[in-house]
Structure formats: structure tokens, C-alpha cells
C-alpha positions as MATLAB code, in Angstrom:
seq = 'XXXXXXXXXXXXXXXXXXXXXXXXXXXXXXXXXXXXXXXXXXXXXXXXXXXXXXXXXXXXXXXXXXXXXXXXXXXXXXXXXXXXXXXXXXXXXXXXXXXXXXXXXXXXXXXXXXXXXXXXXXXXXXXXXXXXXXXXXXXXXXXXXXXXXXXXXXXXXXXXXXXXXXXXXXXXXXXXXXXXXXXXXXXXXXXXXXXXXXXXXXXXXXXXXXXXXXXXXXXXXXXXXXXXXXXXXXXXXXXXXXXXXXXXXXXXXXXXXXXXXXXXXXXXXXXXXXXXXXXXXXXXXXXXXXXXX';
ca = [
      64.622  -31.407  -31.420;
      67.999  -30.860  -29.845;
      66.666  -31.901  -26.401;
      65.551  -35.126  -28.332;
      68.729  -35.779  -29.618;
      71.036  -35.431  -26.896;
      68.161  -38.084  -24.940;
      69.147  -40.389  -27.473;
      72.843  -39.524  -27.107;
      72.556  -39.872  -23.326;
      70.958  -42.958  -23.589;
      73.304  -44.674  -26.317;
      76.262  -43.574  -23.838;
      74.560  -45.521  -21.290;
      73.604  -48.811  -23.289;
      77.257  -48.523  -24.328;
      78.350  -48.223  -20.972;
      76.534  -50.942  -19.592;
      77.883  -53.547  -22.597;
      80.840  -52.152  -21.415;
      80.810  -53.377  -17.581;
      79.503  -56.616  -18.735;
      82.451  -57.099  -20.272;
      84.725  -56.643  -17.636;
      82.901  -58.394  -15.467;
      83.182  -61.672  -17.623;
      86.519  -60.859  -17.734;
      87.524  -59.894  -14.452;
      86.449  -62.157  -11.402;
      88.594  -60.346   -9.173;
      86.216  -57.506   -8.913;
      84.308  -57.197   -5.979;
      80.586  -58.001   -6.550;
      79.368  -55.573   -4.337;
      80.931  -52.857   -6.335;
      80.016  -54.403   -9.343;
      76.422  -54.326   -7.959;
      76.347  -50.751   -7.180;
      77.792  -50.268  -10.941;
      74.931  -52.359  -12.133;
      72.192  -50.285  -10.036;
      73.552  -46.807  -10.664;
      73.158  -47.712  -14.770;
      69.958  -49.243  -13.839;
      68.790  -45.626  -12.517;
      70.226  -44.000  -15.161;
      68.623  -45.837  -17.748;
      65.164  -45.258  -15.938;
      65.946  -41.274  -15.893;
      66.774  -40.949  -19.404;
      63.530  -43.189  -20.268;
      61.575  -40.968  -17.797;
      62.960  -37.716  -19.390;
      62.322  -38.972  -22.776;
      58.679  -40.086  -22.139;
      58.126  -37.230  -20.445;
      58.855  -35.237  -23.742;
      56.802  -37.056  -26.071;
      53.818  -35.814  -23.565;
      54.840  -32.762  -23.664;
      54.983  -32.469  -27.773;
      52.085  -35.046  -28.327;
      49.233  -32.626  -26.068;
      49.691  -29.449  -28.009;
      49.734  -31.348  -30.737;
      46.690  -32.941  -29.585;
      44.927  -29.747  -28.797;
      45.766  -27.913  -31.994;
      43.806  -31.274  -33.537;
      41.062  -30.896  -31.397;
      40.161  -27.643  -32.250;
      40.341  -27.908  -35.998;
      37.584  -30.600  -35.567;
      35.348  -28.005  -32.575;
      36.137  -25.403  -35.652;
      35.230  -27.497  -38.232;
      32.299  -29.360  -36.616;
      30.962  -25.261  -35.809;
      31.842  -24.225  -39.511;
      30.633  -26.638  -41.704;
      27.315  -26.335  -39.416;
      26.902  -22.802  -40.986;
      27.664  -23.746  -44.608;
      25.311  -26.467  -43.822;
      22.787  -24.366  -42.859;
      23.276  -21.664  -45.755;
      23.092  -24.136  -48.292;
      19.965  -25.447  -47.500;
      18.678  -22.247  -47.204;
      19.415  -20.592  -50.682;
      18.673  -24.347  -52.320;
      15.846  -26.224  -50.688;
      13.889  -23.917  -48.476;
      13.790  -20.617  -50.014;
      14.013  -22.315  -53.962;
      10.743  -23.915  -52.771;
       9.072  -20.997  -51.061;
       9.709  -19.086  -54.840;
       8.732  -21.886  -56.827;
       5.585  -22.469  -55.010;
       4.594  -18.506  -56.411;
       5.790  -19.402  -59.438;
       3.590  -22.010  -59.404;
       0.661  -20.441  -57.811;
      -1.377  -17.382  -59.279;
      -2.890  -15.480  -56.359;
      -1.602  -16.998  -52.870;
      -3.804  -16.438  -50.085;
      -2.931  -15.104  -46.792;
      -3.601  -18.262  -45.372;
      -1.962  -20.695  -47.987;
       1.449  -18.953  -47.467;
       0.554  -19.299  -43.898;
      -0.140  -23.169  -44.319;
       3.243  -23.417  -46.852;
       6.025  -21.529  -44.278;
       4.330  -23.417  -41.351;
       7.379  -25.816  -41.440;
       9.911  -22.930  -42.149;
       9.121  -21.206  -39.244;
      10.652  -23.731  -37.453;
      14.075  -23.084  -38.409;
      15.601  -20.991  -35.586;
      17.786  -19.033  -37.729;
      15.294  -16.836  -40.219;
      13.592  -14.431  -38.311;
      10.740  -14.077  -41.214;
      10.175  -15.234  -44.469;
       8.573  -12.807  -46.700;
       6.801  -12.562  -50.443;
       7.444   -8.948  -51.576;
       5.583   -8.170  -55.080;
       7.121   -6.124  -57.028;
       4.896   -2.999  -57.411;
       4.991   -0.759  -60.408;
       4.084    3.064  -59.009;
       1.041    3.254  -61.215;
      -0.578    0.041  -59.930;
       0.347    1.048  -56.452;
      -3.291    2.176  -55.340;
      -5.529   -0.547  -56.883;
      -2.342   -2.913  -55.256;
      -3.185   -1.369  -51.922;
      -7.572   -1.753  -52.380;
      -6.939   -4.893  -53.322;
      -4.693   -6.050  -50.317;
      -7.011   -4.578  -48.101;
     -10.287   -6.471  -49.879;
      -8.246   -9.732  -49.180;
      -8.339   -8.864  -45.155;
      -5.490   -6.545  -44.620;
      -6.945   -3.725  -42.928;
      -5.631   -0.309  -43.850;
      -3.049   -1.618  -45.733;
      -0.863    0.735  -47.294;
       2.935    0.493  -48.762;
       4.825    2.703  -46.357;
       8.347    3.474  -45.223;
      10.202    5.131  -42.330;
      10.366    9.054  -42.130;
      13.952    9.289  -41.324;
      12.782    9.740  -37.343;
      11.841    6.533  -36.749;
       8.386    6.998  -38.076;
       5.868    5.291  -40.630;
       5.150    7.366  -43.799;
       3.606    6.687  -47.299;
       5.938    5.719  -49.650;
       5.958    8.121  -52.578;
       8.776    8.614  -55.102;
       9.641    5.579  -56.756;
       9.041    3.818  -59.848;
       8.698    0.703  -58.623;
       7.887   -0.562  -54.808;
       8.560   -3.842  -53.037;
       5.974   -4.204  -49.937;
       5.811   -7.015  -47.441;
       2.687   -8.543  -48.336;
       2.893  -12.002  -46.460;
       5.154  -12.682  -43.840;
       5.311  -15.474  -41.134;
       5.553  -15.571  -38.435;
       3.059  -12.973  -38.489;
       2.966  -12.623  -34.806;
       5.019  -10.062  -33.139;
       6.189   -9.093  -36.612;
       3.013   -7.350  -37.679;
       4.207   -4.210  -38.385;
       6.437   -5.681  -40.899;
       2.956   -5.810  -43.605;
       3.007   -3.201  -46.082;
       6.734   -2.095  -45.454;
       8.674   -1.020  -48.650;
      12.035   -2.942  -48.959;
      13.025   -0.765  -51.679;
      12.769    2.601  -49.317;
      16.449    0.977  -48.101;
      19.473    1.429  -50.521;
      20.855   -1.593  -49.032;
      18.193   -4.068  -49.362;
      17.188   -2.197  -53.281;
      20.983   -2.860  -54.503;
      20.319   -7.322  -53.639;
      17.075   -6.825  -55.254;
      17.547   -5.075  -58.454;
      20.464   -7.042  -58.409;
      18.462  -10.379  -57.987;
      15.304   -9.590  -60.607;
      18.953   -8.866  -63.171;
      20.553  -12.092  -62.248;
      17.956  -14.057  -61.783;
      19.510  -15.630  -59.091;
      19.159  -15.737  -55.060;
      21.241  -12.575  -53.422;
      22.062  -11.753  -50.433;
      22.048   -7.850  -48.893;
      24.717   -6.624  -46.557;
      24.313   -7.030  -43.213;
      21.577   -4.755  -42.177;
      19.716   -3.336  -38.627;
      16.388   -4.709  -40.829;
      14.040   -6.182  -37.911;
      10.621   -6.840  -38.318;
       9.971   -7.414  -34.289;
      12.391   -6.041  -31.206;
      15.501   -7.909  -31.501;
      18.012   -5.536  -31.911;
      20.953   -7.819  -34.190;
      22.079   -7.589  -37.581;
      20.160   -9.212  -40.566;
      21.066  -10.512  -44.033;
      18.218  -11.055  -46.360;
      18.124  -13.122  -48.962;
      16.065  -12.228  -52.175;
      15.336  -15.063  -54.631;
      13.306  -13.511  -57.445;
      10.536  -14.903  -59.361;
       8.830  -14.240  -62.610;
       5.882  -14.927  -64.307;
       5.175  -17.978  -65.889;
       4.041  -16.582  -69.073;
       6.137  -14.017  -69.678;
       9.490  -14.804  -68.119;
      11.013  -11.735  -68.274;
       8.113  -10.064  -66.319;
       8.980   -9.406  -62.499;
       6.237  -10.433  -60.192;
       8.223  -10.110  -56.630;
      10.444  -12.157  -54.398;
      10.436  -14.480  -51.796;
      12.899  -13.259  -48.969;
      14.284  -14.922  -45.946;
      15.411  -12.826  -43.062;
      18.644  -14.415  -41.506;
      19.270  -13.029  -38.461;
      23.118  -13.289  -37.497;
      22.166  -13.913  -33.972;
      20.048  -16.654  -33.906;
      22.037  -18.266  -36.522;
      25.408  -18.094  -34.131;
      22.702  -19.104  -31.096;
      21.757  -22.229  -33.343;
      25.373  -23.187  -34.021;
      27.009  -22.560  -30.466;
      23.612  -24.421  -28.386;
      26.284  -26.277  -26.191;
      27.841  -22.727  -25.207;
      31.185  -24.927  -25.441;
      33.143  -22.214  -26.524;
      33.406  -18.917  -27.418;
      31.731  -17.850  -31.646;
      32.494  -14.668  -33.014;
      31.242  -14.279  -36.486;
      32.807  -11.012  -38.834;
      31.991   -9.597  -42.202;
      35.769   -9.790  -43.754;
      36.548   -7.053  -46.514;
      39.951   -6.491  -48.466;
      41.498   -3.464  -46.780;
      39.030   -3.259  -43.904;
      38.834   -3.895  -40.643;
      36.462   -6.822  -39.548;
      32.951   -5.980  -39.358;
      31.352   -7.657  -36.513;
      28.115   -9.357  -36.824;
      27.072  -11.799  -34.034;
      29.367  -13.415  -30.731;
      28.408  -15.980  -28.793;
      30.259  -16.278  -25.459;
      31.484  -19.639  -23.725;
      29.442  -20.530  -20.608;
      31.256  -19.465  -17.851;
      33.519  -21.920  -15.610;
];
């Protein structure tokens, strides 16, 4: 501002100036025109300077001005993409993979297969998944009957602790993959118990007492190779006739990755996307990096 100011005192000192030999020039005839030229010339120049200078320093305050501008709209343009994306997640995508089981009595393997055709699309979930909810003394004839309806050896199972598939034993209720798509390269995912992880059992018991879609933490849940950071979202649904009965959940597997892969396609600029908590440090959960120049 003061580099402003004393442009506009410079300049005022010149206008005033230059009033000031037109004066005397109407007034004095005796004074040689070629001095009165070079008078003329010199405020000339220094009139262009100070307009120079001054011009000069509107560029240089207009462009950060102009880049601070232009990347609240990149930012803006990248976040409201995600919120986009989220929100038509939780209320048109998965809200009509759960009411189509509400709806629905038995679903096939290949009517879910036919209904999340379109879903599968969507670059961001890595799976979308019905889990029925499993009471431990219906847990046998649930298994005989999955396998009567063409999956082979199905059983509800959960990792060892070393990496390893066991039968799940111990609970009073179980939550297994029964559907999932895409099924390929995510086979293994069939039969797995979502409750055997105290991360994804807090969303869901907290879903079926809500009643309402909830997300997990962010969680090393894969169901093929990709080694990134998942939430899943559980929407719950319950039986028609008894509304306070559980029958399972539909669940869509957001994978943090693909989501910031989706958003950032242009590789324009650097994404980094963190879990924030009060009192603790940033959690990171996906980057993108800018292409290289």
C-alpha cells in the first residue's frame, strides 16, 4: 500500500509540475523554446515512468490474486466432485441396492448379478455386497442351503490371525458375504464373516441400531489384491413383516484409491486425501501425484 501511495504522490507532483510550466510558459515568451522543450520531454518521461511503475504493480498484486482464485475453483471443482460422489452413493445407489432386498424375498445369485450390473460401473466401489445377518444357530442349515443354491463348499469363515481361512465359531450372530459383484477376481470374498473384524462389527451393529447407512473406519478390507484402504458402507435392511427383525445389509466397498484416481483423472495436480481427528495427527488415506513436467 505505501508503494501505491507514494505512485500517486509522485505522480500528482508531476501533473502539478507540468500545470506549473504551462503557466510560465504563457507567461513568459522570453524563454527559450528549446529549453522549454526539453522541460516538456523530461515531464513527458516522467509521467510514462510513474505510469509504467504503477501498472507494473497492479500486475504484480492482480496475479497472486488471480492464482489464489484459481485454485479455490481447481479445489472446489476436485471437492465438491467427492461430496458428489458420496452422496449419490449413500442415497441413490446403495438405498436402491437395500430396497430391492427389502423388496425381494430370496434373491438369486444371478438376479443380484443382473441388479449391480450397472453399479459395477462406478470406478470408485471396489464390491458391493449383501451380507445376511446370521443367527449362530441357523448358521449350518444357512451354509446347506447356500451351497444347494450353487455355492460350492460354502462355509462362513474368517482369517486365523496368520493370514489364513478358518471356520468362524464364537459368535452369536455372523454376517457372511453371500453375493458380491464383481464376482471375478474377488471370489474369495464369498462366505467371509464381516463381523470376525471389530472395525467393520462396530458400523454394523451400529447400522441394524440406527437404522441408518454407516460408514466403518478406514480399513485394509480387500476382497482382491489391491493393497489401499477401504471404507464400507453398511445400509441395513429389515424384514418387511416384522420391521424390527434384521435380515442383513447391503454394503458398498469404497476404496480410497480409486475414488482419489476417479477425482484426479487429469493428473492436473497433486490429491492427498486424510482422515482428520481432534487431537491427532492426520491419518492418510489415498494421494494422487501431479503428472510430472
Amino acid at each position: 500500500a505505501s508503494i501505491r501511495e507514494a505512485e500517486h504522490t509522485l505522480l500528482i507532483a508531476i501533473v502539478l509540475v507540468g500545470l506549473a510550466l504551462s503557466a510560465r510558459r504563457s507567461r513568459a515568451a522570453s524563454v527559450p523554446r528549446r529549453k522549454m522543450a526539453s522541460l516538456e520531454v523530461a515531464l513527458a518521461a516522467a509521467v510514462g515512468l510513474v505510469l509504467t511503475l504503477y501498472a507494473a504493480w497492479i500486475v504484480d498484486q492482480r496475479e497472486p490474486h488471480d492464482h489464489r482464485q484459481a485454485f479455490h475453483q481447481l479445489a472446489a471443482s476436485r471437492t465438491g466432485a467427492i461430496a458428489d460422489t458420496l452422496a449419490n452413493l449413500r442415497s441413490t445407489e446403495l438405498e436402491g441396492l437395500a430396497r430391492f432386498f427389502e423388496s425381494s424375498g430370496n434373491v438369486t445369485r444371478e438376479a443380484f448379478e443382473q441388479y449391480t450390473s450397472y453399479l459395477t460401473r462406478k470406478p470408485a466401489i471396489q464390491t458391493w455386497e449383501w451380507v445376511p445377518a446370521v443367527p449362530a444357530d441357523d448358521k449350518h442349515g444357512f451354509e446347506t442351503a447356500a451351497q444347494a443354491a450353487g455355492w460350492r463348499d460354502f462355509e462362513i469363515w474368517q482369517g486365523d490371525g496368520q493370514g489364513k481361512r478358518a471356520a468362524a465359531t464364537g459368535r452369536a450372530m455372523y454376517y457372511p458375504v453371500l453375493h458380491l459383484a464383481p464376482l471375478t477376481g474377488n471370489e474369495q470374498g464369498i462366505g467371509y464373516d464381516l463381523g470376525s473384524e471389530p472395525v467393520i462389527l462396530a458400523a454394523l451393529e451400529e447400522a441394524a441400531r440406527t437404522g441408518l447407512p454407516t460408514g466403518t473406519e478406514p480399513t485394509a478390507y480387500t476382497q482382491g489384491t489391491e493393497p489401499e484402504k477401504a471404507i464400507l458402507i453398511c445400509r441395513p435392511v429389515f424384514d418387511r413383516d416384522e420391521p424390527k427383525a434384521l435380515r442383513g445389509f447391503a454394503v458398498a466397498v469404497l476404496s480410497m484409491g480409486r475414488l482419489m484416481r476417479t477425482m484426479a483423472s487429469d493428473r492436473s495436480v497433486t490429491l492427498d486425501l486424510s482422515l482428520l481427528r481432534t487431537g491427532e495427527a492426520p491419518e492418510p488415506l489415498a494421494v494422487t501425484r501431479a503428472a510430472s513436467t
